[in-house]
Residue frames relative to the residue before (quaternion, step in Angstrom):
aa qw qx qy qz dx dy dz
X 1.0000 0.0000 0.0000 0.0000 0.00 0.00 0.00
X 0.2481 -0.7615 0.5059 0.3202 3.71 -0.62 1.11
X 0.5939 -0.5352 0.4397 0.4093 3.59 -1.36 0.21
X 0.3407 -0.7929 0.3620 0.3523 4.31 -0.26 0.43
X 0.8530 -0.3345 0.2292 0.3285 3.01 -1.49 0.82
X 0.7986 0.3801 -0.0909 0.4577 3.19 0.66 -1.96
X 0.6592 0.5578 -0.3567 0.3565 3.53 1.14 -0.02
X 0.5901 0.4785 -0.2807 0.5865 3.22 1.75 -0.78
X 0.6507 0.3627 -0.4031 0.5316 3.63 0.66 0.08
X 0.4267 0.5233 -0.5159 0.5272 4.00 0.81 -0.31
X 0.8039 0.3659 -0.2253 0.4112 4.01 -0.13 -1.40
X 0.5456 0.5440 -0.4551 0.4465 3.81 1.00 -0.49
X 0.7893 0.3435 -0.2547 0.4406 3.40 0.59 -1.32
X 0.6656 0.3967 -0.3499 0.5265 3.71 0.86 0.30
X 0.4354 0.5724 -0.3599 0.5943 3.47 1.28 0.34
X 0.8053 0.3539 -0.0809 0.4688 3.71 1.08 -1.11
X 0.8402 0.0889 -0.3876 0.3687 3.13 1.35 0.29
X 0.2449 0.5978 -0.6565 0.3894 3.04 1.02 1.83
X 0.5946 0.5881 -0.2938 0.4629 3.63 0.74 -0.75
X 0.8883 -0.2174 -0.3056 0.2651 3.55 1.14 -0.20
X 0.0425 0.6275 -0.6950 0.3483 2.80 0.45 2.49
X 0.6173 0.5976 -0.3160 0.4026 3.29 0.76 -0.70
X 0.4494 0.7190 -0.0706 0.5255 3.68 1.31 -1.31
X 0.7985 0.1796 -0.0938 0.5669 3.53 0.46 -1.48
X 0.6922 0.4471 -0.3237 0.4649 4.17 0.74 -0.42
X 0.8444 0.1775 -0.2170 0.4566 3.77 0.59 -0.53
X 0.5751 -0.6547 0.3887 0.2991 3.64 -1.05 0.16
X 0.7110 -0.3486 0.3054 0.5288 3.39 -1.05 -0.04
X 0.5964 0.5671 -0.3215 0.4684 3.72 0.36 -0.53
X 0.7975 0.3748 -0.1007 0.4619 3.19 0.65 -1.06
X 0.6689 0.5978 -0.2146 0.3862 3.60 1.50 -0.26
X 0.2939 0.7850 -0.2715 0.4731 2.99 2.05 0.67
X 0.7404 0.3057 0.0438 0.5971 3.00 0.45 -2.28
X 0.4572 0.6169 -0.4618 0.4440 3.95 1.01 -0.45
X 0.6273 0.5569 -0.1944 0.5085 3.80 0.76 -2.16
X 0.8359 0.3274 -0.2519 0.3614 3.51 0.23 -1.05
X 0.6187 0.5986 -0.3680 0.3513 3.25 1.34 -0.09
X 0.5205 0.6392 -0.2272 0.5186 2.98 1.92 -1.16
X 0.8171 0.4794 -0.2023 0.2481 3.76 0.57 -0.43
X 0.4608 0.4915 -0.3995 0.6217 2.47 2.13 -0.24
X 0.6891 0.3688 -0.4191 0.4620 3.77 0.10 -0.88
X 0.6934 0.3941 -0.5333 0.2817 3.75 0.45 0.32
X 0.4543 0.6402 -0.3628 0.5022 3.46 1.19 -0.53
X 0.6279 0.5033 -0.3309 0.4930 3.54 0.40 -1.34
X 0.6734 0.4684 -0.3290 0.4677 3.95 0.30 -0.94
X 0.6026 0.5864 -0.3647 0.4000 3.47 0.71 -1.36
X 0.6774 0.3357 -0.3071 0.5780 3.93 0.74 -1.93
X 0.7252 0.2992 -0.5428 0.2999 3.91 -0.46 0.00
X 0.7052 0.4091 -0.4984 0.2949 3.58 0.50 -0.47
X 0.2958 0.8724 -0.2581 0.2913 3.71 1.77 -0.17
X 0.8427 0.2897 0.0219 0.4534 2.06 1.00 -2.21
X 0.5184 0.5608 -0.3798 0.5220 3.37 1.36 -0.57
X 0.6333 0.5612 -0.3048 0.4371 3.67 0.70 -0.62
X 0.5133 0.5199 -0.2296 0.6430 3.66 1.18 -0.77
X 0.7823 0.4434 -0.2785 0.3374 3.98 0.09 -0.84
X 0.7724 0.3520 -0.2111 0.4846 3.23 1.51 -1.00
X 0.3978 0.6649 -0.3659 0.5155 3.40 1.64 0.55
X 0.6529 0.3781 -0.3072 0.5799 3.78 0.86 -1.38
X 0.5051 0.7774 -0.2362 0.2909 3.74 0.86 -0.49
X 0.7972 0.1101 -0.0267 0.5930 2.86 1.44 -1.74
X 0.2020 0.6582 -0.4619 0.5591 2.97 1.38 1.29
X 0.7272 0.4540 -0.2546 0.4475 3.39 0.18 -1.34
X 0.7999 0.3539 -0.2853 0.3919 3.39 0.42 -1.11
X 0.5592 0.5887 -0.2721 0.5164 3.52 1.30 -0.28
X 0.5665 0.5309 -0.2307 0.5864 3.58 1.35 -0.40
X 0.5693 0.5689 -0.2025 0.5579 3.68 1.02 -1.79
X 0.6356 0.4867 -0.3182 0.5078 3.72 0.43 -1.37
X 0.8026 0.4661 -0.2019 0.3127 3.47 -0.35 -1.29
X 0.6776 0.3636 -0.3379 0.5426 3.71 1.06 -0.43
X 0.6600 0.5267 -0.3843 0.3732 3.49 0.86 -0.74
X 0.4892 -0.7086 0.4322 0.2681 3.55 0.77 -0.13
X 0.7537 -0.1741 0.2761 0.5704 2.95 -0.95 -1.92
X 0.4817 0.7433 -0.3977 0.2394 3.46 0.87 -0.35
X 0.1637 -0.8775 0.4294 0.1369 3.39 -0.32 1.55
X 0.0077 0.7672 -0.6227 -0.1537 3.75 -1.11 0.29
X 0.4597 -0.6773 0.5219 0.2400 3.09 -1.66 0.32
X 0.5550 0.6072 -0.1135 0.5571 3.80 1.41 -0.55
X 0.4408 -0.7515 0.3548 0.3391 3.32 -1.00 0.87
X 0.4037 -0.7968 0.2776 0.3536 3.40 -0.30 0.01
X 0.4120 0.7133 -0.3173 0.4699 3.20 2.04 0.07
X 0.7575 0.4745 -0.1423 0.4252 3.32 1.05 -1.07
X 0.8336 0.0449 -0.1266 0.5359 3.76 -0.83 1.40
X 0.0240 -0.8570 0.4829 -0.1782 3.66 0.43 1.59
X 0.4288 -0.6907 0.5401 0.2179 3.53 -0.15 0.80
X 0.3104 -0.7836 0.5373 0.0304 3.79 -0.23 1.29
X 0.4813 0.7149 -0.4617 0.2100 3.85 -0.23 0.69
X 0.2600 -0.7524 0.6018 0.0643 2.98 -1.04 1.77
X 0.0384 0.6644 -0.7122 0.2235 3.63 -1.36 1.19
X 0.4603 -0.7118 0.5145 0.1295 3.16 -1.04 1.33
X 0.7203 0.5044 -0.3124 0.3593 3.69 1.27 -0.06
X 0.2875 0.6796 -0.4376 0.5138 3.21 2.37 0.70
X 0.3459 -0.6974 0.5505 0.3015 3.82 0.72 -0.51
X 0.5765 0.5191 -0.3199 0.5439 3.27 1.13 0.84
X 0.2195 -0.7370 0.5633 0.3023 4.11 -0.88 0.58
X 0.5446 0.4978 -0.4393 0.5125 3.87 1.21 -0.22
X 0.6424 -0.5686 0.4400 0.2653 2.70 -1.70 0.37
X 0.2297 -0.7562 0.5609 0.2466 4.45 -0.57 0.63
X 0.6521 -0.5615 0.4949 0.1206 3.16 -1.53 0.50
X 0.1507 0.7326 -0.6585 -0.0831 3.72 -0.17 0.50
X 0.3349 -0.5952 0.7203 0.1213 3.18 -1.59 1.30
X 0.1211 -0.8030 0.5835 -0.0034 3.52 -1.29 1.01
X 0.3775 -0.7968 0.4632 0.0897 3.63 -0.61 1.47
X 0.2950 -0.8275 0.4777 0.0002 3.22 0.30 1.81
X 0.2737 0.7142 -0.6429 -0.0416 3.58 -0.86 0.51
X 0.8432 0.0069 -0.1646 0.5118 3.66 -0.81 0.90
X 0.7034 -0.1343 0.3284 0.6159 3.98 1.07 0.09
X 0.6755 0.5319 -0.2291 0.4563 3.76 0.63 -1.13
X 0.4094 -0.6544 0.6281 0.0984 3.61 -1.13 0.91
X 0.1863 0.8520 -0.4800 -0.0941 3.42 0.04 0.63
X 0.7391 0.0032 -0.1353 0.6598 3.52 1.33 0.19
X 0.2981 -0.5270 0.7594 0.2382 3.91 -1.77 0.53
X 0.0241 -0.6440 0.7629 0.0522 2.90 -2.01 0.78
X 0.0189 0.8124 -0.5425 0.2131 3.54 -0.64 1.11
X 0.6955 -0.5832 0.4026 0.1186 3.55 -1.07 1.14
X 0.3131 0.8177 -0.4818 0.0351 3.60 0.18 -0.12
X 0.2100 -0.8400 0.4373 0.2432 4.04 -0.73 0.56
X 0.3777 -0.6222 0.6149 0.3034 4.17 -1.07 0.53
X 0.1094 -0.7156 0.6492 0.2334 3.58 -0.53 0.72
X 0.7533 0.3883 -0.3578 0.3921 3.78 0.20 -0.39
X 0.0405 0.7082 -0.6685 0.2235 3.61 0.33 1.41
X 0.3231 -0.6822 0.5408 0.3711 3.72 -0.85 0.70
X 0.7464 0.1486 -0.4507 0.4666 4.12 0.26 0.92
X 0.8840 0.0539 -0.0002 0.4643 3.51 0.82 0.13
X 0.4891 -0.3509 0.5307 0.5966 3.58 -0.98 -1.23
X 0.3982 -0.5729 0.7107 0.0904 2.56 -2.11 1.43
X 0.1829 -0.8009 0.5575 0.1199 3.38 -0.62 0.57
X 0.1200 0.8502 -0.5116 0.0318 4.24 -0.40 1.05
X 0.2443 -0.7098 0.6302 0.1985 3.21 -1.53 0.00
X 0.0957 -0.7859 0.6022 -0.1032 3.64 -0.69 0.96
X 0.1057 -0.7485 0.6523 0.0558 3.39 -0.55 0.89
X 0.2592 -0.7419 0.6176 0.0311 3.96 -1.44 1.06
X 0.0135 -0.7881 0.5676 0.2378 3.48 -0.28 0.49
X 0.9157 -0.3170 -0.0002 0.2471 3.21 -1.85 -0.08
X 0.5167 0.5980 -0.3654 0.4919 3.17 2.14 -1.25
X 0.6111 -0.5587 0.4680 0.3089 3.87 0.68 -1.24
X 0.4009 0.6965 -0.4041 0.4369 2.82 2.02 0.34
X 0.4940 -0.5671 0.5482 0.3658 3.58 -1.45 -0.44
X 0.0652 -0.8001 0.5884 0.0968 3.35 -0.65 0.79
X 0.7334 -0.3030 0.0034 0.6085 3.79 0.76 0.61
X 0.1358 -0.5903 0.7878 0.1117 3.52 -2.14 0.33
X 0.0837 0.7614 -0.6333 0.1104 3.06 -1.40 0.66
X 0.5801 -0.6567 0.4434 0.1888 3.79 -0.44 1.59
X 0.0972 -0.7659 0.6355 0.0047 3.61 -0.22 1.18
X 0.7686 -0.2979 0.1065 0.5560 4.15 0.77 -0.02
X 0.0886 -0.6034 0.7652 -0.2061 3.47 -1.34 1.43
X 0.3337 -0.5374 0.7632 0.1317 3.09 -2.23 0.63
X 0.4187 0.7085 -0.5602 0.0944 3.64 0.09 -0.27
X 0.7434 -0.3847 0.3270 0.4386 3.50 -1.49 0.33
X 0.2630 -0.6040 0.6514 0.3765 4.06 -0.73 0.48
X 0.7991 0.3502 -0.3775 0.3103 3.47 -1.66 0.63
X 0.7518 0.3259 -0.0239 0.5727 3.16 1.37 -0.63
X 0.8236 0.0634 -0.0528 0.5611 3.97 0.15 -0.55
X 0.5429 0.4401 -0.4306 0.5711 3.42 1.03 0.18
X 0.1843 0.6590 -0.5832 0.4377 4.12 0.93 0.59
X 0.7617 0.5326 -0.2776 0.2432 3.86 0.16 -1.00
X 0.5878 0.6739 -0.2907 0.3404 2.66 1.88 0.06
X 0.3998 -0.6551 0.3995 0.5014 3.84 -0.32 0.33
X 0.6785 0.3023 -0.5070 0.4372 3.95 0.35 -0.49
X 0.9415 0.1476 -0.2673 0.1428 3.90 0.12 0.30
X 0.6738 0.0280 -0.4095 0.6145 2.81 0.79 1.79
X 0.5066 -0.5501 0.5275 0.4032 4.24 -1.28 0.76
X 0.4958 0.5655 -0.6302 0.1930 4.07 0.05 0.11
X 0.7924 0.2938 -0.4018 0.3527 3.44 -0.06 0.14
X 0.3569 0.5301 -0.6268 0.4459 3.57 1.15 0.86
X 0.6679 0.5837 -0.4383 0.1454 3.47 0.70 -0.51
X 0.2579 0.8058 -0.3459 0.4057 3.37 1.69 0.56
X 0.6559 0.6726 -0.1893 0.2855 3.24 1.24 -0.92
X 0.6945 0.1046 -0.1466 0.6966 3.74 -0.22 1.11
X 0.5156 0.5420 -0.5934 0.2972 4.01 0.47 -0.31
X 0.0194 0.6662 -0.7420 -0.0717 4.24 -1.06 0.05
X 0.7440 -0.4150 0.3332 0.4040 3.67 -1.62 0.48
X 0.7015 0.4847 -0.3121 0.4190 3.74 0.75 -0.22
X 0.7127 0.2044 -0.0100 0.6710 3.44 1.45 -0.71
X 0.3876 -0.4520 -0.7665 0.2408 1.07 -0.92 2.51
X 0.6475 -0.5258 0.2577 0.4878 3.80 -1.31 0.30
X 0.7652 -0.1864 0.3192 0.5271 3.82 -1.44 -0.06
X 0.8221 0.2092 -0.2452 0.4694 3.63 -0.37 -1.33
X 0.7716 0.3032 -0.3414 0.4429 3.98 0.30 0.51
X 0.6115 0.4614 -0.5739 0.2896 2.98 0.96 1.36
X 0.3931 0.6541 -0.5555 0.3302 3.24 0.11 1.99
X 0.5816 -0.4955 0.3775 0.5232 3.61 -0.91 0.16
X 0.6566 -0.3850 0.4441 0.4726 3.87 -1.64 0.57
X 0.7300 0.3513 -0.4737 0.3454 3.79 -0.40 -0.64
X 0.5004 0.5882 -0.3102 0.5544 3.83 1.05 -0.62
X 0.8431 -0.3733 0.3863 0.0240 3.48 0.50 -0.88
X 0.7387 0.4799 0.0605 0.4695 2.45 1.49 -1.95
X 0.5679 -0.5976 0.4399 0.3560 3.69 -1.05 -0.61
X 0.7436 0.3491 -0.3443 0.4547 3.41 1.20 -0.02
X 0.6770 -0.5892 0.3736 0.2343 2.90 -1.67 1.03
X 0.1121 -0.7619 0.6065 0.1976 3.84 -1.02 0.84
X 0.6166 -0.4777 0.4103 0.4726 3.78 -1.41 -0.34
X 0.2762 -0.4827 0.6521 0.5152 4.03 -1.16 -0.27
X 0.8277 0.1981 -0.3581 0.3839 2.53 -2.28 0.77
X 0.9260 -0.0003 -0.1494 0.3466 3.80 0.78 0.06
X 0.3055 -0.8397 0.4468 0.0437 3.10 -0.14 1.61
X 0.6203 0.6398 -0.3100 0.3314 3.60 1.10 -1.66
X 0.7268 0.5213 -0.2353 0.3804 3.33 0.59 -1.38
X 0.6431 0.3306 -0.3496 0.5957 4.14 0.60 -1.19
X 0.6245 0.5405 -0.4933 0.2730 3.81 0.11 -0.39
X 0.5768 0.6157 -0.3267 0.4261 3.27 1.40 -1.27
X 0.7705 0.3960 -0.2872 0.4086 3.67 0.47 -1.46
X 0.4381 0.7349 -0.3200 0.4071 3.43 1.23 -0.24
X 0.7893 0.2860 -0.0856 0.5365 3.20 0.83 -1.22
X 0.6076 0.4042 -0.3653 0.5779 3.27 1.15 0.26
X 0.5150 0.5655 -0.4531 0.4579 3.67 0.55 0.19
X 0.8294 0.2447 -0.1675 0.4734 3.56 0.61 -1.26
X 0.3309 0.6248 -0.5569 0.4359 3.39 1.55 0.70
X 0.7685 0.4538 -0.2294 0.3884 3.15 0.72 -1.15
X 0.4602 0.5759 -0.4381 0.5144 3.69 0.83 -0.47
X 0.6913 0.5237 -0.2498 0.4307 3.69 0.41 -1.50
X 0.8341 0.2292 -0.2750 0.4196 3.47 0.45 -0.84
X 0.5108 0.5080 -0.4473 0.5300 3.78 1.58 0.51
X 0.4634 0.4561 -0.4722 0.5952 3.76 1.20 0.25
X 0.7642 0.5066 -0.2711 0.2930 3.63 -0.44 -0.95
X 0.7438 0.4300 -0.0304 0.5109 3.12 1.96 -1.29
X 0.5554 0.7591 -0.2834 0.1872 3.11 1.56 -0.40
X 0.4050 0.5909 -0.4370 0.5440 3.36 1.28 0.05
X 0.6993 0.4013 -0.3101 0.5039 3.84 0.20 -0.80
X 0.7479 0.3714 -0.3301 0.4402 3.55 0.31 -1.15
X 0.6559 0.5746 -0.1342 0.4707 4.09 0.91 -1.18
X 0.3882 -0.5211 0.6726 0.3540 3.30 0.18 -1.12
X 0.6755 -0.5294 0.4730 0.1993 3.74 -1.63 0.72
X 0.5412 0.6382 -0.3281 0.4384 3.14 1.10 -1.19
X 0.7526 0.2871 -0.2448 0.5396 3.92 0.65 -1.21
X 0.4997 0.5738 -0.6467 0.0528 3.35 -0.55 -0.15
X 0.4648 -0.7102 0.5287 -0.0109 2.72 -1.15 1.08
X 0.2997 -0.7210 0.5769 0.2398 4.08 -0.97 0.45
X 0.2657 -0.7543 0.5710 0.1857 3.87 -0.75 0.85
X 0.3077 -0.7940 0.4616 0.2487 3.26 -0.74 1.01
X 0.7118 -0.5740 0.2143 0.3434 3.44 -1.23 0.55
X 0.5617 0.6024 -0.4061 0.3959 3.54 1.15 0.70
X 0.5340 0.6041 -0.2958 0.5122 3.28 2.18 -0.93
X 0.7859 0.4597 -0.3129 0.2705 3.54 0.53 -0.18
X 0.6252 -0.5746 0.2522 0.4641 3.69 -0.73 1.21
C-alpha cells in the first residue's frame, strides 16, 4: 500500500514549519544542532509511516488470503478480530498461531490458521487452510515455498487445480491409511518427477485437521464436540 499523496504533503508542510520556528528562535550557532535535530525526527516519521504502511498491506493480504480459503462460507464479523491462540508442535511452528474464526450470527462457522510443512524438498512450505464447523476442509492455499518452478511449485492454485483437491476432504474422507499420495499408497494425486514436495503439504494438511480436532472445543464451542472414530486417528 503506497503512503498518500496528501499525507506526504500534510508532513512536508509540518516538517517546514518546524524548521522555520526553529530558524526564527535560535541563532546561527544553534542552527546546526536545531537541523540535526529536525532530521532525525524526520527520518523517524518517514520509518513509522513506512512501517505503518507495510502493516496495513500484510493486513490486506491476510484478509484476501482468509477470504480465499474460506470459500463460500459466509460471516458476519471480522475475521481479524479475537483469534483463538494455540500452540501445537504439529503447526510446524514453536510459537503460538493464530486461528481467525468466521463469525456468523455468534456461531463459528469456520477457523482459518497458518500452519508450516517442514519437509518441502527446498525448504518450508508455508499454508493456510481453513476447517469449518462439521471438520471438513474448506480450502488450502500455499502462502510461500521455494520449490523447483515447473515441478513443486504445482501447489500452487494459479498453476495447476491440485491443491483444490483439499476441498470437502475431513480426517475421515478419505480414511487414515489413504491419506497419502498414490506412490505412498494413498489416494491423492502427486506431480511426475516430484513426490517430496505434495507429500510434505499432505502431511501438513492432516496435521492441521488433527490439531482442529483436539482443539475443537476451544475453536467451536463445547456444545460440538464431536467423537473421532477409530479410523480418524493417526
Amino acid at each position: 500500500m503506497m503512503i498518500s499523496s496528501e499525507r506526504i504533503e500534510n508532513t512536508r508542510r509540518s516538517i517546514m514549519r518546524v524548521t522555520q520556528d526553529f530558524l526564527r528562535r535560535y541563532p546561527p550557532a544553534r542552527q546546526l544542532g536545531a537541523f540535526a535535530f529536525i532530521a532525525l525526527g524526520t527520518l523517524a516519521l518517514i520509518e513509522a509511516l513506512t512501517v505503518e504502511s507495510i502493516e496495513r498491506h500484510q493486513e490486506m493480504a491476510t484478509r484476501a488470503k482468509l477470504q480465499e480459503v474460506l470459500g463460500g462460507i459466509l460471516f458476519d464479523q471480522d475475521l481479524l478480530e479475537h483469534p483463538i491462540l494455540i500452540e501445537d508442535q504439529r503447526l510446524g511452528t514453536p510459537t503460538v498461531t493464530a486461528f481467525f474464526l468466521a463469525r456468523r450470527q455468534g456461531i463459528v462457522a469456520a477457523t482459518a490458521f497458518r500452519i508450516l510443512a517442514p519437509g518441502g524438498y527446498n525448504g518450508p512450505i508455508e499454508l493456510m487452510m481453513a476447517v469449518d464447523q462439521h471438520e471438513n476442509l474448506a480450502g488450502v492455499r500455499v502462502l510461500r515455498h521455494q520449490e523447483t518452478p515447473g515441478l513443486g511449485d504445482l501447489i500452487e492454485a494459479r498453476k495447476s487445480a491440485w491443491i483444490l483437491s483439499f476441498n470437502g476432504k475431513s480426517l475421515s474422507n478419505p480414511s487414515s491409511r489413504d491419506w497419502r499420495i498414490r506412490r505412498d499408497g494413498g489416494s491423492f494425486d502427486q506431480f511426475t518427477g516430484a513426490t517430496i514436495t505434495p507429500r510434505a503439504v499432505l502431511e501438513a494438511v492432516r496435521n492441521g485437521l488433527l490439531v482442529v480436532h483436539d482443539h475443537r472445543a476451544r475453536l467451536f464451542g463445547a456444545a460440538s464436540e464431536t467423537q473421532v472414530p477409530a479410523a480418524m486417528t493417526p
